[in-house]
ROGULUM-925862 format. One record per residue: x, y, z of N, C-alpha, C in turn; residue number from 0; residue in three letters. Coordinates in pm, 1 decimal, decimal comma, always signed. Layout:
<mitors>
(mitor (X Y Z) (X Y Z) (X Y Z) NUM 'ALA') ...
</mitors>
This chain:
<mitors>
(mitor (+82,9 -119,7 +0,0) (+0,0 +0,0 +0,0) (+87,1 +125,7 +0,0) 0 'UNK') (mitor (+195,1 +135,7 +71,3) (+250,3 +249,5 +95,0) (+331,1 +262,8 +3,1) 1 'UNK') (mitor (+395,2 +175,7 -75,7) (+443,8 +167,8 -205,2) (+366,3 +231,1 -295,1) 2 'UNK') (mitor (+268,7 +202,0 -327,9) (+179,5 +241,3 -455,0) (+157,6 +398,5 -405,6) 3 'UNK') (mitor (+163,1 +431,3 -311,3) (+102,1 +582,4 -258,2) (+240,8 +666,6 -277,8) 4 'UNK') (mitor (+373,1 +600,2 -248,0) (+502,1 +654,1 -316,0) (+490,1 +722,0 -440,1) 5 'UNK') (mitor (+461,3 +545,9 -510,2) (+481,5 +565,1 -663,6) (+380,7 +667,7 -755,3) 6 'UNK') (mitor (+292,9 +654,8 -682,9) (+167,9 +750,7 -742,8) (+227,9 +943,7 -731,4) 7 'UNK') (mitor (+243,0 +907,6 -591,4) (+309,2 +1086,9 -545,3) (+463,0 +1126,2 -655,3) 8 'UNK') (mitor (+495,4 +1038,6 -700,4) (+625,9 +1079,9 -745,8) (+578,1 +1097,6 -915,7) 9 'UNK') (mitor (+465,1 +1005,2 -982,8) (+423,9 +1024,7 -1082,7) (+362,6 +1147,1 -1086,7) 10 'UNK') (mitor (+311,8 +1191,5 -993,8) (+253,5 +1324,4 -1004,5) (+314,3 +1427,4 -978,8) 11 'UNK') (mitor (+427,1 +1386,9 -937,3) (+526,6 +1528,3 -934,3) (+597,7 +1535,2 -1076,4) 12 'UNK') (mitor (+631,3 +1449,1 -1112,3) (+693,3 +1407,3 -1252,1) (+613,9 +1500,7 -1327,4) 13 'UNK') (mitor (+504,2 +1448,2 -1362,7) (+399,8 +1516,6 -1445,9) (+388,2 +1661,0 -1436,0) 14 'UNK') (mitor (+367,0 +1713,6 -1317,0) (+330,1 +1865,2 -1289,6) (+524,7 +1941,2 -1336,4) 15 'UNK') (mitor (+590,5 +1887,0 -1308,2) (+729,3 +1939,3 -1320,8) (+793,5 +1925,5 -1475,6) 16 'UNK') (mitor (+709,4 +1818,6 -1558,5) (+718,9 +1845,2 -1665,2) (+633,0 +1931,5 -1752,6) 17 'UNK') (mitor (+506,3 +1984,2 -1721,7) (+427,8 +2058,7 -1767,1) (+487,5 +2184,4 -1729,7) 18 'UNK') (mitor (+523,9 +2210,9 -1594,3) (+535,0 +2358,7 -1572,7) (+711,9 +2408,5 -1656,9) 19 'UNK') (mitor (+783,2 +2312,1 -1666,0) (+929,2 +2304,2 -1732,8) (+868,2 +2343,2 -1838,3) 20 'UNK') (mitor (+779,6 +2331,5 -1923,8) (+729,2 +2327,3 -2100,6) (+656,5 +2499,0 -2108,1) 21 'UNK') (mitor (+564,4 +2473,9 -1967,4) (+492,8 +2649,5 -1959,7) (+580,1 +2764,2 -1929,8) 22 'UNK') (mitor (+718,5 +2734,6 -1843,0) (+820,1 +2853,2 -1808,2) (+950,1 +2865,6 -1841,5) 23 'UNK') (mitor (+1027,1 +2948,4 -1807,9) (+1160,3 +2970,6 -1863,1) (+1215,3 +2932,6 -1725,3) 24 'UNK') (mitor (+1347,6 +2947,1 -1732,6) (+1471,0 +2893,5 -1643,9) (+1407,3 +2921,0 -1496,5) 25 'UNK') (mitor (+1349,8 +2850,6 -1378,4) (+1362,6 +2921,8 -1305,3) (+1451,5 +2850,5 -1156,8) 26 'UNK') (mitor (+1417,6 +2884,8 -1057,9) (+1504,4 +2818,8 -931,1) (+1501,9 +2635,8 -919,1) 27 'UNK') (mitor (+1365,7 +2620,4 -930,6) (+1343,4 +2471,9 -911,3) (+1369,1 +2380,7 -1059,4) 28 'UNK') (mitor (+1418,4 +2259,7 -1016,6) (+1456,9 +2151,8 -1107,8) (+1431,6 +2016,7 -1045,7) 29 'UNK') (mitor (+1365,6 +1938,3 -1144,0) (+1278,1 +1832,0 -1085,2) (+1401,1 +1760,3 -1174,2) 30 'UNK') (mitor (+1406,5 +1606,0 -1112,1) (+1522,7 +1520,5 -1207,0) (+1460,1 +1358,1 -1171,0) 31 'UNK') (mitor (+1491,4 +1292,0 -1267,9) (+1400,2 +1149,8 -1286,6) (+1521,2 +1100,5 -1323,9) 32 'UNK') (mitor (+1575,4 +1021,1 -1242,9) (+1703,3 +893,0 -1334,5) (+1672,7 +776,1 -1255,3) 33 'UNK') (mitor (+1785,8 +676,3 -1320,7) (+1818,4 +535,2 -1336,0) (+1932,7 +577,0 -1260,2) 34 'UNK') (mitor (+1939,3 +464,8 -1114,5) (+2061,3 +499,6 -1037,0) (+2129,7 +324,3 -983,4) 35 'UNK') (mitor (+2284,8 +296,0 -1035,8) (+2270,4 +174,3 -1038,9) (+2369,4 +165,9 -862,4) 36 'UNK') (mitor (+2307,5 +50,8 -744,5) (+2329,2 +128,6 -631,2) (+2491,1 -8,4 -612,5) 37 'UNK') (mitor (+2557,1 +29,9 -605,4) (+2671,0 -88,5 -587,2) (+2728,1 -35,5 -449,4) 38 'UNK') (mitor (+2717,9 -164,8 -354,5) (+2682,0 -191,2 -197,5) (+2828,2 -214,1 -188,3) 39 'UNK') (mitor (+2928,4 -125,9 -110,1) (+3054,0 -144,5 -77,8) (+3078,0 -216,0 +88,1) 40 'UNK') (mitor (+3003,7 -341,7 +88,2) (+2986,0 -382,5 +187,3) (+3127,9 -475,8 +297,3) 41 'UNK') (mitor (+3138,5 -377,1 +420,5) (+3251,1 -392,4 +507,0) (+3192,9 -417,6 +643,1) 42 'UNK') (mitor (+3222,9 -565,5 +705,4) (+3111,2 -617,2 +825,6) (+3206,2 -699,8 +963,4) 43 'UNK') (mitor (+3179,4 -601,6 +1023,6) (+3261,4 -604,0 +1134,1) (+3247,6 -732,0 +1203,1) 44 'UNK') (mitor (+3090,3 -842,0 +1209,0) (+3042,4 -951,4 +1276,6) (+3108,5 -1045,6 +1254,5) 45 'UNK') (mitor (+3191,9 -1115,0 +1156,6) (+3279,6 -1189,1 +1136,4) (+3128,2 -1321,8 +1034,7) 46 'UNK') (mitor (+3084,3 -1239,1 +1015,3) (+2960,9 -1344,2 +939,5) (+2942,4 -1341,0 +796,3) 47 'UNK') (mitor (+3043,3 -1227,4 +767,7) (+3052,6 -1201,0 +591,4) (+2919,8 -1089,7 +513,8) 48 'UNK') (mitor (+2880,1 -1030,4 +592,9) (+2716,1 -984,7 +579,0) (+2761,1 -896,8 +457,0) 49 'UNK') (mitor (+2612,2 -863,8 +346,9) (+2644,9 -812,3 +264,0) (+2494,7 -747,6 +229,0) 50 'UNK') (mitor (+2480,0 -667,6 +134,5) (+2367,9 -693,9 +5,7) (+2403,9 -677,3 -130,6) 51 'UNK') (mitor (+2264,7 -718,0 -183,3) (+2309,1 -677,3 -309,3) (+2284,8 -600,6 -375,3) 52 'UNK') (mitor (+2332,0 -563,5 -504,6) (+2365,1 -434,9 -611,9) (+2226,4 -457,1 -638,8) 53 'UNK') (mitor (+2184,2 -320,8 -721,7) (+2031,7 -304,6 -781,0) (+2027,5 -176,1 -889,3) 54 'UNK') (mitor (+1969,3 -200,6 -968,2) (+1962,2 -56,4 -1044,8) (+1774,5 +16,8 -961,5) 55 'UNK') (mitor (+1785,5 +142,5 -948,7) (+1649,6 +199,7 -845,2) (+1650,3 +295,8 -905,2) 56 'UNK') (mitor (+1490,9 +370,8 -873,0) (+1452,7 +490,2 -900,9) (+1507,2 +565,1 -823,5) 57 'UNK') (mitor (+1499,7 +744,4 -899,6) (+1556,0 +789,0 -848,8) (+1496,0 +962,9 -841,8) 58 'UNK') (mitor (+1390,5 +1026,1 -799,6) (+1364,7 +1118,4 -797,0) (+1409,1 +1223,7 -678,6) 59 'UNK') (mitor (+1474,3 +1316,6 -758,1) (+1461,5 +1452,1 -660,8) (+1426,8 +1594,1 -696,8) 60 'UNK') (mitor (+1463,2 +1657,7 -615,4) (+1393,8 +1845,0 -633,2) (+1514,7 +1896,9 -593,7) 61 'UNK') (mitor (+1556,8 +2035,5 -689,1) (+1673,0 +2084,3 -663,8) (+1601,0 +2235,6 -635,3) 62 'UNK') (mitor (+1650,6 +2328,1 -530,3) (+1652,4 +2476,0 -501,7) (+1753,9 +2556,2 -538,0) 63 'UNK') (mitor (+1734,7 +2616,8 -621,6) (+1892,4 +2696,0 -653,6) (+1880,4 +2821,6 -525,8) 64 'UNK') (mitor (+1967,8 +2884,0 -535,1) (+1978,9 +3030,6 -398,1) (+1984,9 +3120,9 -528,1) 65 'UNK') (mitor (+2153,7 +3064,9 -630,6) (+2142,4 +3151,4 -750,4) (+2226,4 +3055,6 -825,7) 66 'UNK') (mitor (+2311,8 +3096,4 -911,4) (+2385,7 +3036,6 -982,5) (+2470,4 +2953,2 -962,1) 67 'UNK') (mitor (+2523,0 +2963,5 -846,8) (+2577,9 +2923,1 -807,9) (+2570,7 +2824,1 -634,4) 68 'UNK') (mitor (+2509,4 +2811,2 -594,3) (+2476,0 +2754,4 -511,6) (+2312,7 +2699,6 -489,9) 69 'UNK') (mitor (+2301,7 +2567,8 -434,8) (+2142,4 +2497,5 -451,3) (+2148,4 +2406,3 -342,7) 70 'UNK') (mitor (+2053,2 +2348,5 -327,5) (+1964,0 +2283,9 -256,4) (+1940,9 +2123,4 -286,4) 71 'UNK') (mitor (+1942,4 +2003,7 -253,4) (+1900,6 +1923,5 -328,3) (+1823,7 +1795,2 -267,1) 72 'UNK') (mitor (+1699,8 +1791,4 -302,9) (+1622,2 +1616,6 -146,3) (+1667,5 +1524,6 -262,7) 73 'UNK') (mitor (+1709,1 +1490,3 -239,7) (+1720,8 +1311,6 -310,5) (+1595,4 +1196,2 -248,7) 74 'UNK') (mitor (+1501,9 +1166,2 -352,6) (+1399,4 +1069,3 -300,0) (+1412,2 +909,8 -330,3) 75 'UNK') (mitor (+1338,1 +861,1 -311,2) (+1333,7 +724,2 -383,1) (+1216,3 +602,6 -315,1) 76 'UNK') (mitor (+1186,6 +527,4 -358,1) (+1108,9 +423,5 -276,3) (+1149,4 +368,7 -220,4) 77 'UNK') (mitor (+1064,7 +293,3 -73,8) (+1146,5 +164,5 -17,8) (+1203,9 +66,0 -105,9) 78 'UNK') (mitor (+1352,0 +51,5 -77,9) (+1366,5 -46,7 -185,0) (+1431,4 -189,5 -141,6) 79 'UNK') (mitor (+1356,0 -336,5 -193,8) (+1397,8 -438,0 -99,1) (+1508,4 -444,3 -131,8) 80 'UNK') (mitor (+1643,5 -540,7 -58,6) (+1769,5 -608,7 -107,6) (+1736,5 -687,7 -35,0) 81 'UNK') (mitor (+1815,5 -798,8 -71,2) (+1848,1 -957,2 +7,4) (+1980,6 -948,4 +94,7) 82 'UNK') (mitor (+2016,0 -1010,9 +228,5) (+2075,3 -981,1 +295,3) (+2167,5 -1163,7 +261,4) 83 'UNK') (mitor (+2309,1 -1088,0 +269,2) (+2368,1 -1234,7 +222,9) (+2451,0 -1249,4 +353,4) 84 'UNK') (mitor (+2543,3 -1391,7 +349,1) (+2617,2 -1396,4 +455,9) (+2726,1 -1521,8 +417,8) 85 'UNK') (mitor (+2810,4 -1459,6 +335,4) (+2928,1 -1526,3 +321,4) (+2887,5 -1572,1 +142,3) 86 'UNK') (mitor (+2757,7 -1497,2 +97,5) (+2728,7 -1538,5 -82,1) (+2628,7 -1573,0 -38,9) 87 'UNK') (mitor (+2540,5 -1611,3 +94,7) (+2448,8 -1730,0 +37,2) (+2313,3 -1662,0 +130,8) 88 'UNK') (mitor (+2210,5 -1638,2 +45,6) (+2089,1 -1561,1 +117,2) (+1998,7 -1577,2 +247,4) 89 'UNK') (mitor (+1999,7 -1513,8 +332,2) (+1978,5 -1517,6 +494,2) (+1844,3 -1488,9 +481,2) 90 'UNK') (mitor (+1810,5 -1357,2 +404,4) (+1715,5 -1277,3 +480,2) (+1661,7 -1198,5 +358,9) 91 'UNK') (mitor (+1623,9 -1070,9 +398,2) (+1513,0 -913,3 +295,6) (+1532,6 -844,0 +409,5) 92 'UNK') (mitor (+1544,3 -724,9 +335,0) (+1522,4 -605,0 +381,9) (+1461,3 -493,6 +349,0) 93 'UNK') (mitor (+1384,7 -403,3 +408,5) (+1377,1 -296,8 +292,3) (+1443,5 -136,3 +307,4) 94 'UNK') (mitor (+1469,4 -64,1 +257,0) (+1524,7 +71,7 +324,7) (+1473,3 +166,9 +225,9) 95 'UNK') (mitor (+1436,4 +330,5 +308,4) (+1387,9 +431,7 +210,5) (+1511,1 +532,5 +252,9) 96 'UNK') (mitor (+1587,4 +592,2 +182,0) (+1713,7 +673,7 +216,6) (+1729,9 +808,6 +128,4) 97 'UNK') (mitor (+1597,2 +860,9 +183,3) (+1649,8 +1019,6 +150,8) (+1750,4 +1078,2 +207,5) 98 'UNK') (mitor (+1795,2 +1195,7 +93,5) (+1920,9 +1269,2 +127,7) (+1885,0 +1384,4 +118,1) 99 'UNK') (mitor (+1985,6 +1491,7 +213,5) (+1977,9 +1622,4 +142,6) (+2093,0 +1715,3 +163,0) 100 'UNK') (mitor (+2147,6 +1747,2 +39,6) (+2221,1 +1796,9 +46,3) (+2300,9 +1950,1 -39,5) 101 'UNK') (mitor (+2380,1 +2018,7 +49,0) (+2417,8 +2168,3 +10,9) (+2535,3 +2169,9 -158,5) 102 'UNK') (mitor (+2488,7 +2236,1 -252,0) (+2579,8 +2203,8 -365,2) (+2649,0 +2316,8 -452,2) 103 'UNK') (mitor (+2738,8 +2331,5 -467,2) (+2811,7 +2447,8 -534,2) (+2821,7 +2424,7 -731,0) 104 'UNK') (mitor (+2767,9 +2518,7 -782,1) (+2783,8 +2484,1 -893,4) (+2844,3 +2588,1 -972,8) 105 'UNK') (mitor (+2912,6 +2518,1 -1122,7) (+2994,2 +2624,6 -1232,0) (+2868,9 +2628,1 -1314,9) 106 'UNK') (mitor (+2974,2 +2700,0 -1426,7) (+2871,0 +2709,1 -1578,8) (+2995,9 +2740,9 -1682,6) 107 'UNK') (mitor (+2998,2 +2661,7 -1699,5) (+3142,9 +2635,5 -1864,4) (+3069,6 +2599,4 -1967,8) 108 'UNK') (mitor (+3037,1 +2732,3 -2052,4) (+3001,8 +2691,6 -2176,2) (+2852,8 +2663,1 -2184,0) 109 'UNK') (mitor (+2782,7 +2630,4 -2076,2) (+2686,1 +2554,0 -2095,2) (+2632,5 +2414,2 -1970,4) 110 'UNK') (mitor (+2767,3 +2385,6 -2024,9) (+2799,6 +2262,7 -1911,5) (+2783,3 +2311,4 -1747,9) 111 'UNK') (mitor (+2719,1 +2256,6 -1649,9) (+2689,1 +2333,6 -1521,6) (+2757,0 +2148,2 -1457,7) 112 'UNK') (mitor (+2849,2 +2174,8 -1422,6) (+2902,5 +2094,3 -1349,4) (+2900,9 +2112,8 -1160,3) 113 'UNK') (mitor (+2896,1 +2004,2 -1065,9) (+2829,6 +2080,1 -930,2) (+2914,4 +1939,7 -865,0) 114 'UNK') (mitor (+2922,9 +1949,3 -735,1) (+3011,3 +1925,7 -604,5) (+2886,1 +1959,2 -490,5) 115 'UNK') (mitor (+2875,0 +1798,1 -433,6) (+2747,6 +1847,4 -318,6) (+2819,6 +1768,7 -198,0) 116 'UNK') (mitor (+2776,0 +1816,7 -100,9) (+2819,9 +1705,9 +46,4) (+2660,1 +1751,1 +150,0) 117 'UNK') (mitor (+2610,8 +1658,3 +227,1) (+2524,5 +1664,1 +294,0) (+2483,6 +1578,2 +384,7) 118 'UNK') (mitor (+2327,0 +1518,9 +395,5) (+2321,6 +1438,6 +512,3) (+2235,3 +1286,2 +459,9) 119 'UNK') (mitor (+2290,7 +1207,0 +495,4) (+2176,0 +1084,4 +499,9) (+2076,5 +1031,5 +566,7) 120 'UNK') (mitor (+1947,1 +1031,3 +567,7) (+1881,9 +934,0 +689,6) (+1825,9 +780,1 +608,2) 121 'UNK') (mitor (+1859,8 +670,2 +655,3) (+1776,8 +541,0 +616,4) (+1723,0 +514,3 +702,5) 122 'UNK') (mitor (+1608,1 +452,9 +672,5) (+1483,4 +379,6 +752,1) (+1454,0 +258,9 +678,2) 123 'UNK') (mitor (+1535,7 +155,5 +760,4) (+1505,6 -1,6 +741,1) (+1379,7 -75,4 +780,4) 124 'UNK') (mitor (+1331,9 -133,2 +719,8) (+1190,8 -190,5 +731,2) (+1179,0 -357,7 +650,3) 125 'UNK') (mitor (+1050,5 -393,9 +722,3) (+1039,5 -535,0 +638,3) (+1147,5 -612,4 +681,4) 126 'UNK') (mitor (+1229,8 -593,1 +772,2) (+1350,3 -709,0 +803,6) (+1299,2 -863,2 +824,5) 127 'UNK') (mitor (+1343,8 -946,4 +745,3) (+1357,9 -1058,1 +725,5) (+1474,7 -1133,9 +751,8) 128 'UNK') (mitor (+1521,3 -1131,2 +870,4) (+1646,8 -1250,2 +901,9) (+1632,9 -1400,6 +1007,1) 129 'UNK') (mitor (+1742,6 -1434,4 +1015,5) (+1692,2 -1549,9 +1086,1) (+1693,5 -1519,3 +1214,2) 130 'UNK') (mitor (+1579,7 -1628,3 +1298,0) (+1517,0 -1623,0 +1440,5) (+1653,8 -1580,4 +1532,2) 131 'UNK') (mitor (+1611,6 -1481,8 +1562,8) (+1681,4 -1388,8 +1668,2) (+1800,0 -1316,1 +1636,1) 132 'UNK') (mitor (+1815,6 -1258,8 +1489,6) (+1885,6 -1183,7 +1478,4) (+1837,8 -1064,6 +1423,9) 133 'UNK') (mitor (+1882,1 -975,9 +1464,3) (+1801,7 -802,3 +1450,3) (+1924,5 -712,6 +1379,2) 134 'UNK') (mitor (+1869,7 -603,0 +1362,9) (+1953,0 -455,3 +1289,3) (+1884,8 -360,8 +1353,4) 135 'UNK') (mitor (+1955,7 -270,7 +1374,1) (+1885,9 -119,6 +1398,1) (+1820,8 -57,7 +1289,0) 136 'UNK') (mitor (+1713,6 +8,5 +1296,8) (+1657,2 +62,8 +1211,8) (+1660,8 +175,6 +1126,9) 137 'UNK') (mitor (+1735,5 +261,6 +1197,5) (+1793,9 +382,1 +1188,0) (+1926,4 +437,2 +1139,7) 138 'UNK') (mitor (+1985,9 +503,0 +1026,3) (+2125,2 +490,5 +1013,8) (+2121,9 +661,1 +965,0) 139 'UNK') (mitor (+2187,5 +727,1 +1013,9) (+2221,6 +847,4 +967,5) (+2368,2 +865,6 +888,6) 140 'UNK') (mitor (+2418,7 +932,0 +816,8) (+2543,8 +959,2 +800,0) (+2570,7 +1090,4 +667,2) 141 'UNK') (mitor (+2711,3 +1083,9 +634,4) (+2734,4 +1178,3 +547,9) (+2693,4 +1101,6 +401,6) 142 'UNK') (mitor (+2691,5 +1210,2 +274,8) (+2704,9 +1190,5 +185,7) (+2764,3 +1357,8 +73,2) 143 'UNK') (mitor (+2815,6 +1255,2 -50,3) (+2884,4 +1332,1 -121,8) (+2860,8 +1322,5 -283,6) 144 'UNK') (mitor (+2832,9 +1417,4 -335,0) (+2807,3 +1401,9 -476,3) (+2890,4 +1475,8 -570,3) 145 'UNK') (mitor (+2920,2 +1434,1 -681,5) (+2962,6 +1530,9 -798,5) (+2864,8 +1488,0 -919,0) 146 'UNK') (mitor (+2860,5 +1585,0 -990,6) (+2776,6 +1547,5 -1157,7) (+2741,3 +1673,3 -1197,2) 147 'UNK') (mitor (+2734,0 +1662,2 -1327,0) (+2689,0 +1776,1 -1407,4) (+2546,6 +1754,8 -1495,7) 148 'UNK') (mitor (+2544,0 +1920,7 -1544,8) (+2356,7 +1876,2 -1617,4) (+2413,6 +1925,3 -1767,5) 149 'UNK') (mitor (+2364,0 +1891,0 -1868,9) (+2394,8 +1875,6 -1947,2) (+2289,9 +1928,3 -2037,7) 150 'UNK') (mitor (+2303,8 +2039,7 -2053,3) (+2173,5 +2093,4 -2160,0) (+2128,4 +2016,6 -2271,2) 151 'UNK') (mitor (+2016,7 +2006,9 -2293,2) (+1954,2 +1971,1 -2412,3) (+1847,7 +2057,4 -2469,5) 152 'UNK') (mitor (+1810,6 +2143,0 -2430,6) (+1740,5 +2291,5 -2483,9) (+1716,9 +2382,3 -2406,1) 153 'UNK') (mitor (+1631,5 +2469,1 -2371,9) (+1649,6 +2582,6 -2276,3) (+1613,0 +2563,9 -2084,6) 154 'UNK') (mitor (+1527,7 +2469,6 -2084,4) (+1566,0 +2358,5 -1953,8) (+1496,2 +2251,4 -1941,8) 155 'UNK') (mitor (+1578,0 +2174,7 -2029,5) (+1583,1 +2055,0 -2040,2) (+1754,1 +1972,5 -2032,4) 156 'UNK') (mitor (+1777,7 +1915,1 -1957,6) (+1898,2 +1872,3 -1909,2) (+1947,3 +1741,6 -1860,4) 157 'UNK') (mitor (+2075,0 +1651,8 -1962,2) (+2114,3 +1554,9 -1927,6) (+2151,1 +1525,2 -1786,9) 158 'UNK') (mitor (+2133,1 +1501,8 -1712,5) (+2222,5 +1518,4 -1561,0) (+2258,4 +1333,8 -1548,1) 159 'UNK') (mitor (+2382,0 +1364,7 -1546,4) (+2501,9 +1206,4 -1474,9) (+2591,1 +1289,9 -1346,8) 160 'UNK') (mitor (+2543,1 +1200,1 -1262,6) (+2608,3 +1179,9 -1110,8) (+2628,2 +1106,8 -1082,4) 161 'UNK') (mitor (+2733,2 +1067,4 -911,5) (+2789,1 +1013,1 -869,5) (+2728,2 +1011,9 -697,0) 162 'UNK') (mitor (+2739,6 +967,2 -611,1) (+2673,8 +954,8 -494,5) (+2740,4 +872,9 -415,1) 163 'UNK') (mitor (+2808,8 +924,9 -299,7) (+2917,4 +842,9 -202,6) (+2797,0 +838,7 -96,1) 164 'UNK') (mitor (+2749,3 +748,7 -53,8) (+2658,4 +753,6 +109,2) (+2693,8 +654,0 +244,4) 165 'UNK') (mitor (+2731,0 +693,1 +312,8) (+2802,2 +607,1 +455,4) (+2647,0 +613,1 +527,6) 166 'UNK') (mitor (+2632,2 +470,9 +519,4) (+2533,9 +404,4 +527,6) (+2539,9 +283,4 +636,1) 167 'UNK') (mitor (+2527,9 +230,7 +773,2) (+2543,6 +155,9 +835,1) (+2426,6 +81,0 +941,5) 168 'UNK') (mitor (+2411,0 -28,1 +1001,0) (+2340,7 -52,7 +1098,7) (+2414,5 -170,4 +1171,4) 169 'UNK') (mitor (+2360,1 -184,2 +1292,4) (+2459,9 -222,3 +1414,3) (+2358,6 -391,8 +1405,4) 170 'UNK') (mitor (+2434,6 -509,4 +1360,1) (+2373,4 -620,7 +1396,7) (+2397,9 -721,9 +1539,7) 171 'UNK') (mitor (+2263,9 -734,3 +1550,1) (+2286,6 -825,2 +1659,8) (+2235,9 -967,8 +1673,4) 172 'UNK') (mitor (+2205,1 -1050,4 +1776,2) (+2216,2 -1200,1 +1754,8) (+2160,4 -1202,7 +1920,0) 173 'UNK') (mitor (+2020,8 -1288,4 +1968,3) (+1989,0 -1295,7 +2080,2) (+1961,1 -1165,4 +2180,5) 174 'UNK') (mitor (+2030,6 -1006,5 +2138,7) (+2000,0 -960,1 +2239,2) (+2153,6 -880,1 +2222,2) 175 'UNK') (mitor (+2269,8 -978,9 +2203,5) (+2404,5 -933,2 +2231,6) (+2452,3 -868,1 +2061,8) 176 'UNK') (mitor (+2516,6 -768,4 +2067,8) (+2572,1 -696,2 +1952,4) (+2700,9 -803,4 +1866,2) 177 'UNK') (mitor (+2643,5 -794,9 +1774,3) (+2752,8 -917,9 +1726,9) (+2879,9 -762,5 +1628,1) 178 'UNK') (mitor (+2822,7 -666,2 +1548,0) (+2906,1 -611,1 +1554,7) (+2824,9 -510,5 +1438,9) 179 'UNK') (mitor (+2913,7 -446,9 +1325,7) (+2829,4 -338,7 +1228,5) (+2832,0 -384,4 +1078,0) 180 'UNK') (mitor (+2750,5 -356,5 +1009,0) (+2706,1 -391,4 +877,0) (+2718,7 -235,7 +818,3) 181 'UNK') (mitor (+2824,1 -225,9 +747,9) (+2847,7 -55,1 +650,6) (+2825,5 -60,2 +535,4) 182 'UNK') (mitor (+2719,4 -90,7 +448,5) (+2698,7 -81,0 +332,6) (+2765,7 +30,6 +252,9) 183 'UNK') (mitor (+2786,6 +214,3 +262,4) (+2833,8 +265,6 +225,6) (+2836,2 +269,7 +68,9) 184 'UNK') (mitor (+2731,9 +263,0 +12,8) (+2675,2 +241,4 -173,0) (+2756,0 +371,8 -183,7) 185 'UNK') (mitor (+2808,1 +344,7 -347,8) (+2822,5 +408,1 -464,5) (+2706,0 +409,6 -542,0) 186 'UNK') (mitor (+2650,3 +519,7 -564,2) (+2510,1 +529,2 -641,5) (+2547,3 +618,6 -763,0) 187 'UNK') (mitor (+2554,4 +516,3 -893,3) (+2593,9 +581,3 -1039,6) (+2464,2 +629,3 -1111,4) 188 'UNK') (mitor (+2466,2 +731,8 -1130,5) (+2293,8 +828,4 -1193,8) (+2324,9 +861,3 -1340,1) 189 'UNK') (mitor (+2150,2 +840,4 -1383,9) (+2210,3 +900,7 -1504,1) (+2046,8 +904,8 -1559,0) 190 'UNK') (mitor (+2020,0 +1048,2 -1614,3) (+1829,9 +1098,1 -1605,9) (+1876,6 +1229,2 -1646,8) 191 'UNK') (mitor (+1750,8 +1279,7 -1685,5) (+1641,3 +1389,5 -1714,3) (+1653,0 +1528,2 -1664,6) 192 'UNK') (mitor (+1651,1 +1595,5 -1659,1) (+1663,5 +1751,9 -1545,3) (+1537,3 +1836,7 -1608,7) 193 'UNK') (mitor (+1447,0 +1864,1 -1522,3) (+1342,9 +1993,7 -1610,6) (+1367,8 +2106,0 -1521,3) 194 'UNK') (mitor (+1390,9 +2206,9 -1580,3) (+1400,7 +2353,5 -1463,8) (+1278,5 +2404,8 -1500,8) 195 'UNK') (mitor (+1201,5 +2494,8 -1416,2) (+1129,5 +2531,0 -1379,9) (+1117,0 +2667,7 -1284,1) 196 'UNK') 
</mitors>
């Protein structure tokens, strides 16, 4: 249910952000729709091999410019499941929704608007599926870091490819006792749409 109420809200932002991109000229806000492929740099302190796996995910956000040079940016996306491995071989599911938001400095060469962001992460793990009596925290805050540029394709309409560093972690445990930490820490490779507005 709460899926479909995601997917619906994000189609309708899509829609309204491409109509109003077509009705106006350049303005502060930029709506962006990509394909983000998420590769899980997984480092696990429990001695159990814990991992997940890679996925290509949606990827919607809203950008605020201040001016030319400096913006705003939520990074959205749906809960999205992975399978929880442990040494290659599948344990469990999970699900996580991991908006971001973050502060970004941008050029303008030519055309080309190339940008440098650093900001904040929150995930919210859900749907955990592991075996009888082993848990995760639900909660993971941390940094994140972006570079990418937008890439004109008419007056705002824009290629945008990015990059996405996110330190990403939760603390596993076993019975009660902390067995140790699970750092996923994804590389998230983007590559979509830009409408300004």
């Amino acid at each position: 249910m709460k899926k479909n109420v995601f997917a619906a809200a994000a189609a309708c932002i899509l829609v309204s952000g491409v109509a109003l991109a077509q009705q106006a000229g350049e303005g502060p806000w930029t709506l962006y729709l990509r394909a983000v492929n998420l590769h899980s740099v997984d480092q696990d302190s429990t001695g159990l091999g814990l991992g997940v796996n890679d996925k290509i995910i949606p990827d919607i956000s809203v950008r605020y410019a201040f001016d030319q040079n400096f913006a705003t940016e939520l990074l959205l996306t749906v809960p999205q499941k992975h399978s929880v491995r442990s040494n290659g071989t599948k344990i469990g599911t999970l699900r996580h929704l991991p908006p971001t938001l973050l502060g970004q400095y941008h050029l303008n060469l030519n055309g080309f608007k190339p940008y440098v962001g650093a900001g904040i992460n929150y995930t919210r793990f859900s749907s955990v599926r592991l075996p009888t009596g082993v848990s995760i925290s639900k909660n993971s805050w941390g940094p994140a870091f972006q570079l990418g540029v937008d890439i004109p394709l008419n007056r705002n309409l824009y290629l945008n490819l990015d990059v996405k560093k996110i330190y990403l972690d939760t603390n596993v445990s076993a019975g009660g006792t902390r067995l140790g930490t699970l750092n996923v820490n994804p590389v998230l490779f983007g590559a979509g749409l830009g409408w300004r507005f």
